[in-house]
PLY file of the C-alpha trace (Angstrom):
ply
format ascii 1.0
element vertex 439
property float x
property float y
property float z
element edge 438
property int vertex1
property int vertex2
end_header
30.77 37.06 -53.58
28.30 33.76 -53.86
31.09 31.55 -52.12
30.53 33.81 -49.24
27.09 33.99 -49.39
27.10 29.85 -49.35
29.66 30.09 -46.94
27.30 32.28 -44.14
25.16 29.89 -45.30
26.81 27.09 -43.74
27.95 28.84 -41.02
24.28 29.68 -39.89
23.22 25.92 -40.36
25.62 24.88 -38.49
25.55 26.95 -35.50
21.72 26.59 -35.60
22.07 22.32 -35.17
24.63 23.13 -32.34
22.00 25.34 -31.05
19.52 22.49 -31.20
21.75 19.54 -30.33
24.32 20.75 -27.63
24.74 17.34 -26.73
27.42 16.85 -28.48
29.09 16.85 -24.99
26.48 15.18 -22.90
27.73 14.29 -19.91
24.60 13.02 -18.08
22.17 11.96 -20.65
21.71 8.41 -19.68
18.08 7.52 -18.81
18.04 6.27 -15.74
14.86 5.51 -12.87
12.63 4.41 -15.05
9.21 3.32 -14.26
5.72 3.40 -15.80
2.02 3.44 -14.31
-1.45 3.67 -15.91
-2.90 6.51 -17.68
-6.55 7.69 -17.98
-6.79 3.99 -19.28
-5.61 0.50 -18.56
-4.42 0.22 -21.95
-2.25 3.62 -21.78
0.91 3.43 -20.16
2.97 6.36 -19.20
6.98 5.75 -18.97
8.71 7.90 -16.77
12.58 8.54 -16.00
15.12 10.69 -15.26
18.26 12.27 -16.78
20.76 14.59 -15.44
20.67 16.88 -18.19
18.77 18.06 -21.66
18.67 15.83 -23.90
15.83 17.73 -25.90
13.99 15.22 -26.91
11.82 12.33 -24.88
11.22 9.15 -26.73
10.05 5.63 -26.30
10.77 3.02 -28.94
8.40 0.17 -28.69
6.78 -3.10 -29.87
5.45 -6.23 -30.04
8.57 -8.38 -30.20
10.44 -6.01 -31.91
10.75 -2.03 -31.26
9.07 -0.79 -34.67
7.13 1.71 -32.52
7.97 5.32 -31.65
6.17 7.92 -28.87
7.60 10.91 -28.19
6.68 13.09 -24.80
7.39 15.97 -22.57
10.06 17.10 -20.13
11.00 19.40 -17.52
13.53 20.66 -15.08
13.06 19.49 -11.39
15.47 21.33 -8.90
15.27 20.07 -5.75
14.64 22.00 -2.50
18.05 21.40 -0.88
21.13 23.35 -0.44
22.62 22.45 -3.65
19.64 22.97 -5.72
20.30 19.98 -7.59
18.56 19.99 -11.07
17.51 17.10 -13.23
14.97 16.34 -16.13
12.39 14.45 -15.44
10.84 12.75 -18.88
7.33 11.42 -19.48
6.28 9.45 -22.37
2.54 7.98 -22.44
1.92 5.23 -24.83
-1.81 5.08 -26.28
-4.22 2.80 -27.60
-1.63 -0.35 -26.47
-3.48 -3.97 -27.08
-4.87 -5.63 -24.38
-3.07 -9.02 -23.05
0.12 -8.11 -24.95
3.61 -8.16 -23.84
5.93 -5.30 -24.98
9.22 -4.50 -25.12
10.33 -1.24 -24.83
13.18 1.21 -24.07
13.39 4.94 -23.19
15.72 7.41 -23.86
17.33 9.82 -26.73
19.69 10.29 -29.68
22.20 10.86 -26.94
21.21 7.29 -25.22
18.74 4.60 -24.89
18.01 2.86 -20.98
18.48 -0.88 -20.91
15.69 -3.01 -22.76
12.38 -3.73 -20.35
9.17 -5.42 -21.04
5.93 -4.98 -19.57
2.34 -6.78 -20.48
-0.59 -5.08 -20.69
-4.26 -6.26 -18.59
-6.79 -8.18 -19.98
-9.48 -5.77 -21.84
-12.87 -5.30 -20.08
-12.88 -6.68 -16.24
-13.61 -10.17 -16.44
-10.37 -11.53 -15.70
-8.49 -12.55 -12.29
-6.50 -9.00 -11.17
-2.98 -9.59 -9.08
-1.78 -7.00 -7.04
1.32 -6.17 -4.60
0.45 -3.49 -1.79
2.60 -1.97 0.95
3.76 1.89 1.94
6.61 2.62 4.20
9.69 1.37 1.80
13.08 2.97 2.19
16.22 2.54 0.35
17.61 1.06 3.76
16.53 -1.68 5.62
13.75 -2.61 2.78
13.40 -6.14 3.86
10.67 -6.61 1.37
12.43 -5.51 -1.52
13.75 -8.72 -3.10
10.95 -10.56 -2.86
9.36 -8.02 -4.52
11.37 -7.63 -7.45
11.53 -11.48 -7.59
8.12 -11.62 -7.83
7.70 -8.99 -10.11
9.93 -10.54 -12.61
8.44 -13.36 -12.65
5.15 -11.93 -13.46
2.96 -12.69 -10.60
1.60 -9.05 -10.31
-0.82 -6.82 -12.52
-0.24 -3.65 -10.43
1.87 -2.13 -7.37
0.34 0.06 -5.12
2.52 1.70 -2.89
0.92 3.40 0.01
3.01 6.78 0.44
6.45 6.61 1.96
9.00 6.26 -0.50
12.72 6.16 0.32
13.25 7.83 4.23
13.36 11.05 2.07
13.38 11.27 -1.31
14.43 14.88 -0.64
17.35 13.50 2.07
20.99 14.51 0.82
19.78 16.90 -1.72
17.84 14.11 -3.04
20.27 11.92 -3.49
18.64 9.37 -1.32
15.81 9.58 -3.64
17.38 8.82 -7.04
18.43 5.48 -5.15
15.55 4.66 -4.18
14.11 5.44 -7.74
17.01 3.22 -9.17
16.10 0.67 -6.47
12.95 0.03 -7.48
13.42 0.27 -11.14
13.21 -3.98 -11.25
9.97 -3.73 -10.21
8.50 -0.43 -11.75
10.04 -0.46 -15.04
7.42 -4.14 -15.64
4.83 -3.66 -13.50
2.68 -0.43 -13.69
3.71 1.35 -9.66
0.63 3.35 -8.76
1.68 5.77 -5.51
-0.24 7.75 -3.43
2.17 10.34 -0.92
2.91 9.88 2.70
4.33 12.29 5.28
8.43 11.70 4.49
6.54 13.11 1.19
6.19 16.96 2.64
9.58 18.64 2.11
9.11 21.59 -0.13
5.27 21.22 -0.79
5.49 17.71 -1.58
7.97 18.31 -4.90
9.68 15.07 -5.02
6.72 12.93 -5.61
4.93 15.43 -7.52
7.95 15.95 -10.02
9.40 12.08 -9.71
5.70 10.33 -10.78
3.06 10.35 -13.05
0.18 9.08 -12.30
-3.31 9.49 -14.63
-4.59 12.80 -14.74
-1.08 14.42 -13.79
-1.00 17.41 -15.60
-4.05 18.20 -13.36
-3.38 17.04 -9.53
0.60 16.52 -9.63
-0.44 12.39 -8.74
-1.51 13.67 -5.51
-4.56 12.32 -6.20
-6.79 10.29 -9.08
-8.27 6.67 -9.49
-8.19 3.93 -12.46
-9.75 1.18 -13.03
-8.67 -2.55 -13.70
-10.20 -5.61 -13.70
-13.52 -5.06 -11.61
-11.98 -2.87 -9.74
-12.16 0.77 -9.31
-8.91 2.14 -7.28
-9.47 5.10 -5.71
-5.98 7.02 -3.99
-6.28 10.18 -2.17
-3.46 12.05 -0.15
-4.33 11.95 3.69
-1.52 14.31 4.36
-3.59 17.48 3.19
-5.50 16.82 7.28
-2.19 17.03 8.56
0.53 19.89 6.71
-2.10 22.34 6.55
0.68 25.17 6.13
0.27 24.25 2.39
-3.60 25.60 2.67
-6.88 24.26 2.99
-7.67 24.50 -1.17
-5.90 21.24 -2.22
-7.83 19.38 0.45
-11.26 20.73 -0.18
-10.70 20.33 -4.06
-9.95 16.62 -3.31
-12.90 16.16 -0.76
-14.97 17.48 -3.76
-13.14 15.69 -6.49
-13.24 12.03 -4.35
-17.41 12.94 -3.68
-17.41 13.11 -7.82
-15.74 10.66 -8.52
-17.11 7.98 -5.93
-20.75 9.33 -7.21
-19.81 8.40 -10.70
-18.21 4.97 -10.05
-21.85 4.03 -8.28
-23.99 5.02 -11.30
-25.25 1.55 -11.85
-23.68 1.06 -15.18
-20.73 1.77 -13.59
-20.75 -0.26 -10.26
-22.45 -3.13 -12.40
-19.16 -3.16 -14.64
-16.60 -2.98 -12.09
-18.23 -3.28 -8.52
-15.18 -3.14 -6.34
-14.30 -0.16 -4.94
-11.06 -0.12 -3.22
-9.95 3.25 -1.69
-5.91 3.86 -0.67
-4.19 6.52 1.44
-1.45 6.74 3.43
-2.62 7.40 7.28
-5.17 5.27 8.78
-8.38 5.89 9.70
-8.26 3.46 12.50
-4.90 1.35 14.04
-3.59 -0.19 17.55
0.21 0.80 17.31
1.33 1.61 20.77
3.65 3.98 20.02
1.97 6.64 17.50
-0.25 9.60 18.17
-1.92 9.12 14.64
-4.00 6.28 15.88
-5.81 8.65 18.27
-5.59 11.40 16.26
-7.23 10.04 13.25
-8.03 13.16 11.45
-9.09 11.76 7.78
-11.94 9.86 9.88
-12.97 12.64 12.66
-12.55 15.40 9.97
-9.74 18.41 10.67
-9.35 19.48 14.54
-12.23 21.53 16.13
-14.60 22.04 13.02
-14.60 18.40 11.75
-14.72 19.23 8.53
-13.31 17.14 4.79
-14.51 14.06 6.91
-13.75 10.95 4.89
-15.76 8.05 6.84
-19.04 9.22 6.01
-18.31 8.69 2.37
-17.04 5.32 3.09
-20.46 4.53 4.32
-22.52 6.68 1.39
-20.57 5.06 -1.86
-20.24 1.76 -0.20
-16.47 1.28 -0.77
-15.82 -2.37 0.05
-12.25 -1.94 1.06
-9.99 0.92 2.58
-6.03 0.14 2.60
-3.30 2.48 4.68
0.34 2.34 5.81
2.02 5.07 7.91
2.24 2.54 10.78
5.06 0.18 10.20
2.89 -3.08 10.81
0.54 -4.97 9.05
-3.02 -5.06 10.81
-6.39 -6.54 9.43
-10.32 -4.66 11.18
-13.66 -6.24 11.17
-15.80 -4.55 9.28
-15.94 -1.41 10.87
-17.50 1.93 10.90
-17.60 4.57 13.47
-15.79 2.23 16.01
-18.15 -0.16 15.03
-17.98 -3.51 14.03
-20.33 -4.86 11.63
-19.64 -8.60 10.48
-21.76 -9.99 8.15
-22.47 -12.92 10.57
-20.79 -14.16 13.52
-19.56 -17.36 11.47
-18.82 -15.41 8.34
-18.41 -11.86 8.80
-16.31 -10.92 5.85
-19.40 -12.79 3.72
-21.37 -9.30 2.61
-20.12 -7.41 5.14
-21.71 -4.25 6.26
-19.26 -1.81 6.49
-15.87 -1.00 4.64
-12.52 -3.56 5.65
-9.32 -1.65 6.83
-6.25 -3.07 6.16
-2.63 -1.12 7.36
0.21 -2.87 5.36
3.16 0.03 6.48
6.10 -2.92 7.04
7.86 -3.11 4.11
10.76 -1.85 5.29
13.21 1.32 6.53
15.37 2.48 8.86
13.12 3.30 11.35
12.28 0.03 11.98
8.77 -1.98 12.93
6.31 -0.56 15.12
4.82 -2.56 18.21
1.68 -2.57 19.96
-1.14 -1.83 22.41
-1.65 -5.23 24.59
-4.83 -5.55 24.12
-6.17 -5.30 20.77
-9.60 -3.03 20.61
-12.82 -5.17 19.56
-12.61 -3.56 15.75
-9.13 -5.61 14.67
-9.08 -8.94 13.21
-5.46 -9.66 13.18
-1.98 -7.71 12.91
1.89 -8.55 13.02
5.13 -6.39 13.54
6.97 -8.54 11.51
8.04 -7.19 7.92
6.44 -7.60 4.80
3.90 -6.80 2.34
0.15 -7.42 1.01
-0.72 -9.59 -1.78
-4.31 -9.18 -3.40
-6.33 -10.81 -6.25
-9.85 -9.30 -7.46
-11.53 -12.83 -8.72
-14.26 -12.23 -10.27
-17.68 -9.57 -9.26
-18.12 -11.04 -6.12
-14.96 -12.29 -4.43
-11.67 -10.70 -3.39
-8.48 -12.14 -1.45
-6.08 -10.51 0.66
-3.09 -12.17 2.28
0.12 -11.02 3.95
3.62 -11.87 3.20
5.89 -12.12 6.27
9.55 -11.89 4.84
10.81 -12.35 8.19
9.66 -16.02 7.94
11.34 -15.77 4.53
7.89 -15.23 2.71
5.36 -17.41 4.92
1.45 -16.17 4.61
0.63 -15.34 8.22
-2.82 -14.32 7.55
-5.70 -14.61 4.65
-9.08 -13.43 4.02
-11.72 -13.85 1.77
-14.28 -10.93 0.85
-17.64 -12.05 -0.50
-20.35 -9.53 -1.83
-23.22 -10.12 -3.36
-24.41 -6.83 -4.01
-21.80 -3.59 -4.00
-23.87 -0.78 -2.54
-24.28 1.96 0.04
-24.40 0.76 3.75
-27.49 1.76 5.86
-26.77 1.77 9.31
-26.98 4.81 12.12
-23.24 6.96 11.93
0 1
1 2
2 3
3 4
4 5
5 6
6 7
7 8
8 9
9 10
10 11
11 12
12 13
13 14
14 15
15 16
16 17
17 18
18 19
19 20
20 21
21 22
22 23
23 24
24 25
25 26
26 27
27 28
28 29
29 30
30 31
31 32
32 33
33 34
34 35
35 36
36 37
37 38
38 39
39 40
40 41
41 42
42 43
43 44
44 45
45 46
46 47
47 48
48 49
49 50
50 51
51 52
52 53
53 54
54 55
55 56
56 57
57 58
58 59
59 60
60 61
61 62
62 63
63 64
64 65
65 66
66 67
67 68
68 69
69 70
70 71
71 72
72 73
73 74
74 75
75 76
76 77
77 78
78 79
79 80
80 81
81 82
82 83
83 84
84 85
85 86
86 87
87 88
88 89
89 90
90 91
91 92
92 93
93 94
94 95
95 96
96 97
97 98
98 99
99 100
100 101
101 102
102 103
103 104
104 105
105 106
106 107
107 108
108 109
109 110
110 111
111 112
112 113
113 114
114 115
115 116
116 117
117 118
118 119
119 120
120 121
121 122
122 123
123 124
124 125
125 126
126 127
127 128
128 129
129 130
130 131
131 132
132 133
133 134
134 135
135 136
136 137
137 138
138 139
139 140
140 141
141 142
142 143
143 144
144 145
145 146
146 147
147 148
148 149
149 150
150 151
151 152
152 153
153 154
154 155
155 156
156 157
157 158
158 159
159 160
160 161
161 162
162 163
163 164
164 165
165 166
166 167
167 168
168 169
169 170
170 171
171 172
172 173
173 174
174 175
175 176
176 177
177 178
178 179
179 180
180 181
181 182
182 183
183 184
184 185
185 186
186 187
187 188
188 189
189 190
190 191
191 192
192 193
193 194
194 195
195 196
196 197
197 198
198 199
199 200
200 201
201 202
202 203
203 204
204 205
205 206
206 207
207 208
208 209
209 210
210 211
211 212
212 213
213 214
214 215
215 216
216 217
217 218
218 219
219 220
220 221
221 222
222 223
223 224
224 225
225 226
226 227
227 228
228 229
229 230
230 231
231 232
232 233
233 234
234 235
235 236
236 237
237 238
238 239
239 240
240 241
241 242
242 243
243 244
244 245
245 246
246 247
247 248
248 249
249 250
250 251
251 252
252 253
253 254
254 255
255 256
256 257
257 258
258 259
259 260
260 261
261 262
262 263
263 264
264 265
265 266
266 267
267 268
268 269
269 270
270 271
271 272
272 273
273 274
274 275
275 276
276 277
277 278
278 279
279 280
280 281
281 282
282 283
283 284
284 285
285 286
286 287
287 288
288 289
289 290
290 291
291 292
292 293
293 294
294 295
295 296
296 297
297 298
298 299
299 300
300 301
301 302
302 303
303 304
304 305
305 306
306 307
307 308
308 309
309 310
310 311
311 312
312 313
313 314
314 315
315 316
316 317
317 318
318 319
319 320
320 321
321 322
322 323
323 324
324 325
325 326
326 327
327 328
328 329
329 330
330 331
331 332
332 333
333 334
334 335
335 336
336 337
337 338
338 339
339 340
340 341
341 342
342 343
343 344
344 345
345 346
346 347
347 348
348 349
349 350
350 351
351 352
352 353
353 354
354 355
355 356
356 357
357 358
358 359
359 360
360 361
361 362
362 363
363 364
364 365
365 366
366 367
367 368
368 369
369 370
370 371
371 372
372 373
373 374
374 375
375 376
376 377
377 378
378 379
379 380
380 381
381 382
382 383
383 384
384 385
385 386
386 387
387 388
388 389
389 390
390 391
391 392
392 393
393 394
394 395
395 396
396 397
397 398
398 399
399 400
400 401
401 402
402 403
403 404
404 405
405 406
406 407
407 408
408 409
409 410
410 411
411 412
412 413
413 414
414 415
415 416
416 417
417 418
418 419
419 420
420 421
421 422
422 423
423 424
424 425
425 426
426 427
427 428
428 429
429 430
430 431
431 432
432 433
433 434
434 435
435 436
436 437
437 438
């Protein structure tokens, strides 16, 4: 009688670790797509990827040197929106309290496999220190003419942060989102080092928006789905909103008034002096422009993030511009790079007619959509309008470097010229406040 009793014993052991580790046949349990970005501080880093099926467990082994760290995260089941239905896991990890200035090494995975080792370094602490940035939107997994220069630059450290301006892929939901795993392995070089910060474009929409939402994790996820938040590094405070909420308004007016109220907030709190004394940059992303000369796009006269939503003109985003003094506003969605004045309201208000980027009196718009996809570059109108400084149709992407309180530098990479700087620009402020002019 007891050597049954041990042996129901066993039996019930054993069928309960089966029960918790069926992946003893694991076909697809290979991390794969992995990337990281900030969390709700520039020393937290959240590691994202994907596998094709449960592993039950999400883990990041980590360290200085040597992997003698261990975090262990959350998962969950993405199915696509396509015909097939396609399911995979999407895994987050978020590593706390990392030092500042510190290279790690780090690799993601499970008991049923570990991704290839990456590295990453984390940002200086505080915001005293010389912040390097890549910038574009409008990157497919075909045609991306910017995309080895960016992972060659990446590698070789030259950036702090990626910002890429909504657009990801020409769709990540194409094929039964096939075409966006490539695209996620694509960029992998890139995002697996350097922390890639996203904010959603229109080839975004399908199915409410559920690739991006599922596929990255930005701070404050749990809350907004990365559809929109800010972070600060350096002196800078990055603000990134969705501008598609004016525009697919099938998915209801809620989102986009809780963001209009959440980006008043938040802009409010970055200018509480303490604040805007620590980091006085304020630098403001989205994906369709408030102002552009493309000759071949209805978006730059319908313009609805700066005229407000069609015949009530409400959520208007300019007038904020002007209220929180944000120094510089960056967009894509036109495939072309193009540079304003400073410029409000159609306006143009230099800082002087020799030096009008030196404490300017409006916000700076800069479009950098040309990275590169199928649908090629976009032209335009003959004559450029009185508000724009400079702008190419040639590929390529933005570089930027926050120096110091008072001083910031943009400059565009042409990769058709095989990575020539076409055009520069220095922005000088000595104070970082609200603009007072007539709207």
């Amino acid at each position: 009688m007891k050597f049954f009793i041990q042996l129901i014993l066993v039996i019930n052991v054993t069928t309960s670790l089966i029960k918790a580790n069926p992946g003893y046949d694991c076909q697809y349990c290979q991390p794969e797509q992995v990337h990281i970005a900030f969390g709700t501080k520039p020393n937290d880093i959240i590691v994202t990827w994907t596998t094709f099926n449960n592993t039950h467990e999400s883990r990041v082994q980590y360290g200085l040197g040597e992997m003698s760290l261990e975090a262990v995260g959350t998962r969950h089941q993405f199915t696509d929106g396509g015909q097939l239905h396609r399911h995979m896991w999407i895994h987050r990890v978020t590593l706390l309290d990392l030092k500042f200035d510190t290279k790690y090494e780090y690799h993601a995975g499970s008991v049923y496999g570990w991704s290839e080792l990456f590295s990453f370094k984390t940002p200086p602490e505080g915001e005293k220190w010389v912040l390097r940035a890549a910038i574009y939107g409008d990157m497919g997994n075909k045609n991306a003419h910017s995309l080895s220069y960016l992972q060659d630059e990446a590698q070789r450290g030259h950036f702090d942060v990626i910002l890429h301006v909504g657009d990801f892929a020409y769709d990540m939901d194409t094929d039964n989102a096939l075409v966006g795993d490539e695209f996620m392995r694509q960029i992998q070089p890139l995002a697996a080092s350097v922390p890639y910060m996203t904010c959603p474009g229109n080839h975004e929409a399908a199915y409410n928006f559920s690739n991006y939402r599922n596929r990255f994790s930005m701070p404050n996820h749990e809350r907004w789905e990365s559809m929109f938040y800010s972070f600060d590094l350096g002196p800078v405070h990055f603000v990134s909103i969705s501008t598609e909420y004016y525009y697919f308004l099938e998915f209801g007016l809620k989102m986009l008034s809780e963001q209009f109220e959440w980006l008043q907030r938040d802009l409010s709190e970055a200018n509480k002096p303490e604040n805007r004394a620590k980091r006085p940059w304020l630098v403001l992303f989205g994906h369709r422009p408030m102002y552009c000369s493309n000759s071949d796009d209805i978006d730059c006269s319908v313009e609805y993030t700066r005229k407000g939503l069609p015949l009530f003109g409400a959520f208007r985003l300019e007038p904020l511009l002007r209220d929180f003094g944000v120094d510089v506003v960056i967009w894509a969605h036109e495939h072309s790079y193009e540079r304003t004045w400073p410029l409000y309201d159609l306006k143009v208000y230099n800082g002087s007619s020799e030096r009008p980027y030196v404490n300017p009196r409006a916000p700076v718009h800069i479009i950098t959509g040309s990275a590169g996809c199928q649908e090629d570059t976009d032209g335009f109108k003959p004559r450029p309008p009185a508000w724009s400084a400079f702008r190419s149709s040639d590929y390529g992407y933005t570089r930027f470097k926050a120096y110091n309180h008072t001083h910031v530098y943009f400059e565009q990479v042409d990769v058709d010229e095989d990575g020539r700087v076409i055009d520069s620009v220095w922005i000088v402020k000595d104070k970082h406040e609200a603009y007072h002019f007539d709207s």
